[in-house]
C-alpha positions as CSV (number, residue, x, y, z in Angstrom):
1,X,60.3,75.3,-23.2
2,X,61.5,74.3,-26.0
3,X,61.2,70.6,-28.3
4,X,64.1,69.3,-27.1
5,X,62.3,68.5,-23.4
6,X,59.7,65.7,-24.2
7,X,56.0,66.9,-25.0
8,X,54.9,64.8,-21.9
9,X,56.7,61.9,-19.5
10,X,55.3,59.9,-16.8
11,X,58.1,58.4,-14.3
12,X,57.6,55.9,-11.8
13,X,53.8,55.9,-11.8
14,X,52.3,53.7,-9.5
15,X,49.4,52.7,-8.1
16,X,47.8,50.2,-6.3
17,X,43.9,49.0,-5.5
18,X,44.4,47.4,-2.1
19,X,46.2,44.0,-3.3
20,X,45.9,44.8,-6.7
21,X,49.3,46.8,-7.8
22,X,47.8,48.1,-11.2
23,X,50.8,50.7,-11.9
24,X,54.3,49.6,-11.2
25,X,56.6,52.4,-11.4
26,X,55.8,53.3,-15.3
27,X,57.6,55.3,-17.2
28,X,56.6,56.5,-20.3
29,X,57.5,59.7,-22.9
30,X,54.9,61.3,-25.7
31,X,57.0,63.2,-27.9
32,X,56.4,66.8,-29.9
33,X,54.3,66.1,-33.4
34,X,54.2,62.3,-32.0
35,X,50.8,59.2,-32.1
36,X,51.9,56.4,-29.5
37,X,50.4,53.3,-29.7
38,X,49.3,51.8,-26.1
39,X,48.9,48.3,-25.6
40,X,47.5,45.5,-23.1
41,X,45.8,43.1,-22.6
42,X,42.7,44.0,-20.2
43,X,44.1,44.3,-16.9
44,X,47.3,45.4,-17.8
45,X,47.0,49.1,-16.2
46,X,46.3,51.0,-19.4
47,X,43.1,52.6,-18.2
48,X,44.7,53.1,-14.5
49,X,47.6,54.9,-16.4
50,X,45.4,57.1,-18.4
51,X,43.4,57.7,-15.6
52,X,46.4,59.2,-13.0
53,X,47.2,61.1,-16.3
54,X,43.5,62.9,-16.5
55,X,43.4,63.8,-12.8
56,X,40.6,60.7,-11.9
57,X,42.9,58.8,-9.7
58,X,45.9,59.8,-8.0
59,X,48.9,58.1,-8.1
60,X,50.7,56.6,-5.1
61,X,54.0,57.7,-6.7
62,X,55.7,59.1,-9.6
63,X,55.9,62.3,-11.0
64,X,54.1,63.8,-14.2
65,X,56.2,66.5,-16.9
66,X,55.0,68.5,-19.1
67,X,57.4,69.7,-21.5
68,X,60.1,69.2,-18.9
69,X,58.2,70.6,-16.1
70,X,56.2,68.7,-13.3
71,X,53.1,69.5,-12.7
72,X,50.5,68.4,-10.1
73,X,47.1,66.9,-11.7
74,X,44.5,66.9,-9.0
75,X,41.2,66.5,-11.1
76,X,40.2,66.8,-15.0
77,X,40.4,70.5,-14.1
78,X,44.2,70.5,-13.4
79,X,44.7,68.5,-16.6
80,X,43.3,70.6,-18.9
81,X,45.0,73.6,-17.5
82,X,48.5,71.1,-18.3
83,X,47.0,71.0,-21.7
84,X,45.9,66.9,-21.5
85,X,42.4,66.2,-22.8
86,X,40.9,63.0,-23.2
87,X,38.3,61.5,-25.0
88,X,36.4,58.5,-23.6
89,X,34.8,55.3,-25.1
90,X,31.5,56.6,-23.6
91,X,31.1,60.3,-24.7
92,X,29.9,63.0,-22.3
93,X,28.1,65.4,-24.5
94,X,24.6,66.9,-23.3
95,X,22.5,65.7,-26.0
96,X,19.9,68.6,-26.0
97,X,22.4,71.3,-26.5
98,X,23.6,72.2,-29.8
99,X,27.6,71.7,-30.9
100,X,28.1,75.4,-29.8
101,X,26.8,75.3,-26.5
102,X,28.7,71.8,-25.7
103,X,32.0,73.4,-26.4
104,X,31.2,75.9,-24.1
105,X,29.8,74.5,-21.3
106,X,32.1,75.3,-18.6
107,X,33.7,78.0,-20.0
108,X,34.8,81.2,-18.2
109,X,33.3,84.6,-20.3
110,X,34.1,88.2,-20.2
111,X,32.6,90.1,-17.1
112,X,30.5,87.1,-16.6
113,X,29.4,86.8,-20.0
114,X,29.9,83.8,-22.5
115,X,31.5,85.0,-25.6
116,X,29.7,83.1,-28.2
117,X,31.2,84.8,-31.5
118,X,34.9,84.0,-30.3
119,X,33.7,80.2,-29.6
120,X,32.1,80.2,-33.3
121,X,35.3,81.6,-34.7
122,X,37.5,79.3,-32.6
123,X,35.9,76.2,-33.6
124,X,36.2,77.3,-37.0
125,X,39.8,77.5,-36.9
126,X,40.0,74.2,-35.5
127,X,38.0,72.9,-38.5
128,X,39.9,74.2,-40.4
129,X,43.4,73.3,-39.1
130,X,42.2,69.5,-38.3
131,X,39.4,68.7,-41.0
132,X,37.2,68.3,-37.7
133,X,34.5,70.5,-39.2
134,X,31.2,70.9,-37.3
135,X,27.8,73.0,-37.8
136,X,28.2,75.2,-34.3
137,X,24.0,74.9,-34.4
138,X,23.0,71.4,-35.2
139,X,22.0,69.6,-32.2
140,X,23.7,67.2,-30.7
141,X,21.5,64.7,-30.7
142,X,21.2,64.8,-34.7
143,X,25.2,63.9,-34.9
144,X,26.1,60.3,-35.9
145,X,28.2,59.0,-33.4
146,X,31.3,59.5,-36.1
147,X,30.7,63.1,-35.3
148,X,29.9,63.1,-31.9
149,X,33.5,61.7,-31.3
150,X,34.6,64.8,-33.4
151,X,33.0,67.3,-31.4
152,X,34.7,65.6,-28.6
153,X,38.1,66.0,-30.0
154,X,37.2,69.3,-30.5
155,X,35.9,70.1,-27.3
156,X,39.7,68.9,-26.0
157,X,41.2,71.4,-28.4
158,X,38.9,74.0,-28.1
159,X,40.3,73.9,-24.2
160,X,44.0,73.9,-25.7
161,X,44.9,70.4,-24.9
162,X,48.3,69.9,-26.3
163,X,48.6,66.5,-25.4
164,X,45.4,64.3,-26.2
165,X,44.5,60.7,-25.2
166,X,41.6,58.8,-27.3
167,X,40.5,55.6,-25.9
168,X,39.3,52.8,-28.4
169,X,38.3,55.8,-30.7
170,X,37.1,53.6,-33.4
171,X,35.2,51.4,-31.5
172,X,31.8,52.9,-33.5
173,X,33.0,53.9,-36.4
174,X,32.5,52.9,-40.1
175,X,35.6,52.3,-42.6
176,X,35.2,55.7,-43.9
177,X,34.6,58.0,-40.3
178,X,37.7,55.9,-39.3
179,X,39.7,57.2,-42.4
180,X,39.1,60.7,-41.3
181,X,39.4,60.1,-38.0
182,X,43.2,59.1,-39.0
183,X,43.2,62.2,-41.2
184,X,42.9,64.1,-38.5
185,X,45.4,62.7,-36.1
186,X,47.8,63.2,-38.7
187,X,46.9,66.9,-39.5
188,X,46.6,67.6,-35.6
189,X,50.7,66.1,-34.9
190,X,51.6,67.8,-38.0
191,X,50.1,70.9,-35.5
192,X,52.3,70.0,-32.9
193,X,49.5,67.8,-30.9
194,X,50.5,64.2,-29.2
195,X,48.6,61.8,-28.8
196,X,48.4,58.9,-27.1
197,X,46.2,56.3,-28.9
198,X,44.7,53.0,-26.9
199,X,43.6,50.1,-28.7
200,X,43.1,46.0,-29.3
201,X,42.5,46.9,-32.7
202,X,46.3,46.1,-33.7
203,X,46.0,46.8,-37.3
204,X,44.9,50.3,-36.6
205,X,47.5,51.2,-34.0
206,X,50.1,50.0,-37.0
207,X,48.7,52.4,-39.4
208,X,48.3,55.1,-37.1
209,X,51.3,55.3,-34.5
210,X,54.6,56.2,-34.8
211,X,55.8,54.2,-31.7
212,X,54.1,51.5,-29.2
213,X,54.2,50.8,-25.9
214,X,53.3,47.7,-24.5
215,X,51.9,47.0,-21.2
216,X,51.6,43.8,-19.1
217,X,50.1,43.3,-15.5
218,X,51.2,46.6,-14.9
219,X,54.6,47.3,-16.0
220,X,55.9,48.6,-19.2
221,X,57.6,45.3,-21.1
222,X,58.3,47.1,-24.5
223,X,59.0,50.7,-26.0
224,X,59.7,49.7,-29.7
225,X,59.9,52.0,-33.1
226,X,56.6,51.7,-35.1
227,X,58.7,50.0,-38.5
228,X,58.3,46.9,-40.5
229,X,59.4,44.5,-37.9
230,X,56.1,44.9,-35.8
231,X,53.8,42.6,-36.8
232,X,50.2,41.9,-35.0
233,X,51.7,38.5,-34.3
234,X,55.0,39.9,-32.3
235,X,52.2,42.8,-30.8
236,X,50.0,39.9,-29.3
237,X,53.1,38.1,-28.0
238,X,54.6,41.1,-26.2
239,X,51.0,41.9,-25.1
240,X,50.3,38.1,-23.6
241,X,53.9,37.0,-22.9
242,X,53.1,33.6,-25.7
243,X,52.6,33.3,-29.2
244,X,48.5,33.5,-30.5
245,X,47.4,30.8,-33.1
246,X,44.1,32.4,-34.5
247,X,41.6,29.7,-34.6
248,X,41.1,28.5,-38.7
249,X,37.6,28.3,-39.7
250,X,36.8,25.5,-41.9
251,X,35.2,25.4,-45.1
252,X,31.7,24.0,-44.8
253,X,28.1,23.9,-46.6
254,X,25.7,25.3,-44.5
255,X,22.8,22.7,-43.6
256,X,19.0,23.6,-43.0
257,X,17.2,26.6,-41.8
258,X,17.6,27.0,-37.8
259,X,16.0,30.4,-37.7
260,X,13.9,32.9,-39.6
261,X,12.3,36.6,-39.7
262,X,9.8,37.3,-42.4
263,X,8.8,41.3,-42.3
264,X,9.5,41.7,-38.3
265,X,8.8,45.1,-37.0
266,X,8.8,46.7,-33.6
267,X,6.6,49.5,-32.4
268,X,7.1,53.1,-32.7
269,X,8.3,54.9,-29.5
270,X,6.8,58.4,-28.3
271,X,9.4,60.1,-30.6
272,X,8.7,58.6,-33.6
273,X,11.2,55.9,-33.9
274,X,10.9,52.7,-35.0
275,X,14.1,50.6,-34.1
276,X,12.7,47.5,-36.8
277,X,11.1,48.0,-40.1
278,X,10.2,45.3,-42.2
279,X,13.2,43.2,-41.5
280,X,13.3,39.6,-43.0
281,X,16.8,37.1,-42.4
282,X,17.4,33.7,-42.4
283,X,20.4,31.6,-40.6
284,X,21.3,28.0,-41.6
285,X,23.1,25.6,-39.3
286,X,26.9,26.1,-39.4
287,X,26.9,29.2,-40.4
288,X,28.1,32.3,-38.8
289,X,25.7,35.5,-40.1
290,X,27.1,38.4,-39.0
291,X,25.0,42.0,-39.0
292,X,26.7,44.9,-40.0
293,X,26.1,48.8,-38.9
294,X,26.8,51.8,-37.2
295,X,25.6,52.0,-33.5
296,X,21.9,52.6,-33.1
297,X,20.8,51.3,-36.2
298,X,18.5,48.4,-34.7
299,X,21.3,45.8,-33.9
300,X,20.2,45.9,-30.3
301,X,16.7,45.7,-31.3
302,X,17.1,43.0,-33.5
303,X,19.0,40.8,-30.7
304,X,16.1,41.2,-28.5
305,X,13.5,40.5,-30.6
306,X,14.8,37.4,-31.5
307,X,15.6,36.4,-28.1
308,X,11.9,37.5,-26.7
309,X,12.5,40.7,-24.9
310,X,11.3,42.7,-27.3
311,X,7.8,42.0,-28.4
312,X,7.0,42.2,-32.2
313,X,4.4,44.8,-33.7
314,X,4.2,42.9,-36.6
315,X,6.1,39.9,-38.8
316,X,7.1,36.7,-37.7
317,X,9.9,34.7,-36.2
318,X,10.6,30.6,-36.7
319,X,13.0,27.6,-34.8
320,X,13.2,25.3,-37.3
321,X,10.5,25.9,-39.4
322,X,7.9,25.8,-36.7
323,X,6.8,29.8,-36.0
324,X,7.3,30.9,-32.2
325,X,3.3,32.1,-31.5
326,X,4.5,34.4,-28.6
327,X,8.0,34.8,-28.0
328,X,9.3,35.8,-24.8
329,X,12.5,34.6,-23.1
330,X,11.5,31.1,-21.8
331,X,9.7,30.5,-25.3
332,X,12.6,31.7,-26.9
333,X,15.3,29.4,-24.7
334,X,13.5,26.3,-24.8
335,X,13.6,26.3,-28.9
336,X,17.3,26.3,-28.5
337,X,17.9,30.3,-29.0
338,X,20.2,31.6,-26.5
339,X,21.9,35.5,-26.1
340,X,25.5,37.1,-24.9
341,X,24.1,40.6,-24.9
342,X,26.0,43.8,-25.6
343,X,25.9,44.9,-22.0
344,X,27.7,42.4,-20.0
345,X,26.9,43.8,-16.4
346,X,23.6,45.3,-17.1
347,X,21.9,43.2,-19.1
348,X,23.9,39.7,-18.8
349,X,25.1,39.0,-15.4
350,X,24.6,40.3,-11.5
351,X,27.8,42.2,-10.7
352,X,27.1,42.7,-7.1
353,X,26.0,38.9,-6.5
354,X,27.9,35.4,-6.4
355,X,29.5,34.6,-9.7
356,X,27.3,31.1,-8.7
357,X,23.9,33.5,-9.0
358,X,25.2,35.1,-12.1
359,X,25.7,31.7,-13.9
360,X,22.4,30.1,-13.6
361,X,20.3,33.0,-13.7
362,X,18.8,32.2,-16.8
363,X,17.7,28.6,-15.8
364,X,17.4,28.5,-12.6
365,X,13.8,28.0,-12.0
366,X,14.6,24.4,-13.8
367,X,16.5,21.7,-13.5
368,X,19.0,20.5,-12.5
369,X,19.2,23.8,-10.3
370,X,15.7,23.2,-8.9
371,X,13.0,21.1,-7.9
372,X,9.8,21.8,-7.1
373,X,10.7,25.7,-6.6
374,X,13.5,24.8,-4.0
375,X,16.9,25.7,-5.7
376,X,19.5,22.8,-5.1
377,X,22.4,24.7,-4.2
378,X,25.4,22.0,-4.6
379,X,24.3,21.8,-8.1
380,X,24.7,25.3,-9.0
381,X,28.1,25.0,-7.3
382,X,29.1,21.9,-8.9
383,X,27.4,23.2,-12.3
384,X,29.6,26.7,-11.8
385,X,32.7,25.0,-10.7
386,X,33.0,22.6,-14.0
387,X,32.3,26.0,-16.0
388,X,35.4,28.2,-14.4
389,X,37.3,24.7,-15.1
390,X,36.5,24.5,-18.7
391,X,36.4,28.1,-20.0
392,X,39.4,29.0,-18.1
393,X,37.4,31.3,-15.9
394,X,39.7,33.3,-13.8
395,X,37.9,33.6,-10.1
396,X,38.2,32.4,-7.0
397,X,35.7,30.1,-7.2
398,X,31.7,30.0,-7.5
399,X,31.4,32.6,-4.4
400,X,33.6,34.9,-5.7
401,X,31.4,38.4,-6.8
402,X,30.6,38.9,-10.3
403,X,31.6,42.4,-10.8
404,X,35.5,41.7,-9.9
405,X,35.8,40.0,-12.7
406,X,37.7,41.5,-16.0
407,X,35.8,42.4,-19.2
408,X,37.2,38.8,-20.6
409,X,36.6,36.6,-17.6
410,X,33.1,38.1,-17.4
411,X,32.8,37.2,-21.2
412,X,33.6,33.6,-20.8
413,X,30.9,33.4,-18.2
414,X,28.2,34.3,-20.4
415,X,29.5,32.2,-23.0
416,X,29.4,28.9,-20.7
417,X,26.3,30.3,-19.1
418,X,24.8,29.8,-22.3
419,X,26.8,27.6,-24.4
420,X,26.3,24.6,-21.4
421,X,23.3,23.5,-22.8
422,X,23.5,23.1,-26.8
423,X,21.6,25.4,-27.8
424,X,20.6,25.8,-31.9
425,X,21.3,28.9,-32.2
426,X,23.5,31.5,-30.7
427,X,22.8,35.1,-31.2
428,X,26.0,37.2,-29.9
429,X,26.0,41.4,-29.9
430,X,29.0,43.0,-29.4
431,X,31.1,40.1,-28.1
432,X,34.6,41.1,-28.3
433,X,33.9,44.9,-27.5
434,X,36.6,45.9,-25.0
435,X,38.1,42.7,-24.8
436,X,42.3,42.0,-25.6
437,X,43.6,40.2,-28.0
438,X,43.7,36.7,-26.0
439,X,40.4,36.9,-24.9
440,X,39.0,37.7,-28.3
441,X,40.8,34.8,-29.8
442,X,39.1,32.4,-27.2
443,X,35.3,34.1,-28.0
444,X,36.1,33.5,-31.9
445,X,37.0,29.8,-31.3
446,X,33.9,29.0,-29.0
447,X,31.7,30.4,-32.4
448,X,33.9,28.6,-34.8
449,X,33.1,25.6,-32.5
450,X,29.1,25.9,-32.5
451,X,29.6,26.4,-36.3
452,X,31.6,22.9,-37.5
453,X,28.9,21.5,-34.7
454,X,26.2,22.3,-37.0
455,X,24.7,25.5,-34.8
456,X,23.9,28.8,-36.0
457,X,25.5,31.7,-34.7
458,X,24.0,35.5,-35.3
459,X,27.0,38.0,-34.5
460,X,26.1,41.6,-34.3
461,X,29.3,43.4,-34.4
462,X,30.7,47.2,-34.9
463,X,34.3,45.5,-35.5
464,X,34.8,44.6,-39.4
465,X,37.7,42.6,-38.9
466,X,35.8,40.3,-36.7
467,X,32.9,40.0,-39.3
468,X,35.1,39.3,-42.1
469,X,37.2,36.9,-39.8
470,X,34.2,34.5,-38.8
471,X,30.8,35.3,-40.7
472,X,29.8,33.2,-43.7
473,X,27.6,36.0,-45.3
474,X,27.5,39.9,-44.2
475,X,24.1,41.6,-43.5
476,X,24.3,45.4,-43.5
477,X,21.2,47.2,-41.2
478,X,20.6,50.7,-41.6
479,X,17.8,52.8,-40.3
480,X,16.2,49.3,-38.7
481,X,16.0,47.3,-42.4
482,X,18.5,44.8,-43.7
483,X,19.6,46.6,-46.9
484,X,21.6,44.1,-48.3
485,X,23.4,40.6,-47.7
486,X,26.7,39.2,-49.2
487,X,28.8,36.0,-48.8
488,X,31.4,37.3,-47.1
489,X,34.3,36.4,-49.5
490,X,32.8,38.8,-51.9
491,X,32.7,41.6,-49.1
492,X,35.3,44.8,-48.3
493,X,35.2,47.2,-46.1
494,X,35.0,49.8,-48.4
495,X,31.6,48.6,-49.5
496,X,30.3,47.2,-46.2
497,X,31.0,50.9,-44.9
498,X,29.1,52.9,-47.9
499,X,26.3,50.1,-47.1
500,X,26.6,51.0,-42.9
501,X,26.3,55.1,-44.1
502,X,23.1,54.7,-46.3
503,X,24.5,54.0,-49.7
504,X,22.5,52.1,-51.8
505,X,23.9,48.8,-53.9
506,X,24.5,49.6,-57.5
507,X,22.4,48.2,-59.8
């Protein structure tokens, strides 16, 4: 075939989930040497797309061409035969294997044998041709995650994918490993590669995409030319059919010390790791501190020890300026700390139970949700039905099940959840992970809110823009310390990403 059929078209996709129609008759073309930019809000029928694409769900019509001929994708397998790879959010490398034997996992050899020079040589040639260069030995399990993702990408073009989706690649990624990341887009549809690139980050689909497609409650609503008349404004509009006002964040002295860590430190697991060392930071009311790093640096940790899962090993923690002898979770709630942890479903709320359960889980042994150990169930209800009122909570109602819910609607729970009883301090990790452009705006404005009320507000995030946006003063972590801390009008991303890799500050 040659360029002038498309590299890769989708017509009339659809698919439905029983009464959900998450696909309505899509059509969509990935040119030769081509980035597109796909856009939605969650729920939109990005993922579902994607999905039919890659062989995990089958569509319920439409047809799929390759370079102007259809093909038939049935699984992953059939995908990567059509030359479509994709590379998830969550990466499915075997940790224990080195780089080498990950790329070849799966692979058919000669007369039953794995050819393990050719596999060297070819992912030399695609280090070379991409800048996506790799030690074939090193262990996976000693890669950042920067190059983790890059053994992913090469693992889709070590099986000759032609046509490549990456879903919320940067998600985990410093300033810099982004930068080569988009280095490497570039060299790979200079090589004749497309890709289709899915994001909320909008100012990294502008810089990186040639054109955009915009998806709402699943139908294609714009195909437009990646040129000076997009702006993130007109992108969240198409995206959410109305205009987004970001929330302003006032100017404001800070006021006394909510909360404190002098020299905290957790203990060291059986492989030698210790997730805290020495830490020490300080949050004033109305303020927003937000913690810097790359993913697996003690951000989770840190969350938890404040909030009394995570018992200390050493250091100490204090509410306003009255040390916490023991904290646990109760100890921890009743001095006003409360926590929107990173893992919504897991960790946060009960996905096969009543939203009604999910809501008061954290108090319910209390009033007003019980008395004497009976649990006074019109008050949950009531309780839950003035929440889905005032956060704009999109369920059926108290009974409906917690895991229908979206990634934003699931948000806004915790956030009333915990927010419902004015609390001191808020300490938020990963709050807008995964979540569109309308339902990050509505997290930023709750924090903005606790902040001009004179709370505290600790928000651990991987997303720079966010920090920059809301925090007061950046802390960096790196290897379980706090290596340094900055207002953050005198912060960049430039050096905030050094800082997140190791670098020291300059003297």
């Amino acid at each position: 075939m040659t360029e002038s059929a498309p590299l890769l078209e989708l017509r009339g996709i659809d698919k439905r989930f029983g009464a959900v129609h998450a696909n309505r008759a899509i059509d969509l073309t990935l040119r030769h040497r081509e980035v597109l930019g796909l856009l939605g809000e969650n729920g939109a029928g990005k993922t579902t797309l994607m999905n039919v694409l890659f062989g995990l769900y089958s569509a319920d019509a439409g047809t799929i061409l390759v370079e102007g001929r259809p093909v038939t994708i049935r699984g992953p397998a059939d995908a990567l035969a059509a030359g479509i790879g994709m590379v998830h959010q969550h990466f499915h490398l075997v940790e224990r294997h080195s780089v080498l034997e990950n790329l070849m996992v799966g692979q058919k050899g000669r007369v039953g044998l794995l050819d393990a020079a050719a596999a060297r040589a070819r992912l030399e040639d695609i280090g070379r041709a991409y800048g996506l260069r790799l030690d074939p030995e090193q262990p996976v399990a000693a890669l950042s995650v920067g190059e983790q993702q890059r053994l992913e990408i090469v693992k889709a073009l070590f099986r000759g994918a032609r046509v490549l989706v990456l879903d919320e690649p940067t998600s985990v990624l410093t300033p810099q490993e982004t930068e080569g990341l988009f280095a490497a887009i570039r060299s790979m549809a200079a090589n004749g590669v497309g890709v289709i690139f899915i994001s909320h980050k909008l100012h990294e689909v502008r810089a990186i995409t040639d054109r955009l497609a915009v998806l709402r409650q699943g139908a294609v609503t714009a195909v437009l030319d990646n040129d000076a008349s997009v702006t993130n404004r007109r992108l969240a509009e198409l995206m959410c059919g109305h205009d987004l006002v970001p929330p302003a964040k006032e100017a404001q002295a800070p006021g006394p010390e909510l909360l404190r860590l002098d020299g905290v430190a957790t203990a060291t697991d059986q492989w030698g790791h210790q997730p805290l060392r020495d830490l020490s930071l300080s949050l004033r009311a109305g303020e927003i501190l937000g913690i810097a790093g790359v993913s697996g640096n003690g951000q989770r940790e840190l969350a938890e020890v404040i909030v009394g899962m995570l018992p200390l090993a050493a250091g100490t923690i204090a509410v306003q300026g009255m040390a916490v002898s023991k904290p646990s979770p109760r100890a921890m709630q009743a001095a006003g700390v409360v926590h929107i942890p990173e893992d919504r479903i897991g960790a946060g709320l009960l996905s096969a139970s009543p939203l009604a359960d999910s809501m008061v889980l954290s108090r319910i042994r209390g009033r007003p949700f019980s008395r004497a150990g009976v649990i006074d169930r019109a008050a949950v209800r009531r309780f839950v039905t003035e929440q889905i009122e005032r956060f704009g909570i999109r369920a059926s109602g108290p009974e409906a099940r917690t895991g229908t819910l979206s990634g934003g609607n699931l948000q806004k729970a915790l956030l009333a959840r915990e927010l419902a009883f004015d609390p001191l301090v808020l300490v938020a990790a990963q709050p807008t992970r995964g979540l569109d452009v309308a339902a990050r705006e509505f997290v930023h404005r709750q924090f903005l809110s606790q902040r001009a009320r004179g709370r505290a507000v600790l928000l651990i995030s991987e997303d720079l823009e966010e920090l920059f946006e809301l925090s007061d003063r950046i802390a960096v972590m790196f290897e379980g310390r706090i290596v340094a801390t900055l207002p953050a009008a005198e912060a960049d991303s430039a050096r905030i990403g050094l800082l997140m890799a190791g670098a020291a500050e300059a003297a």
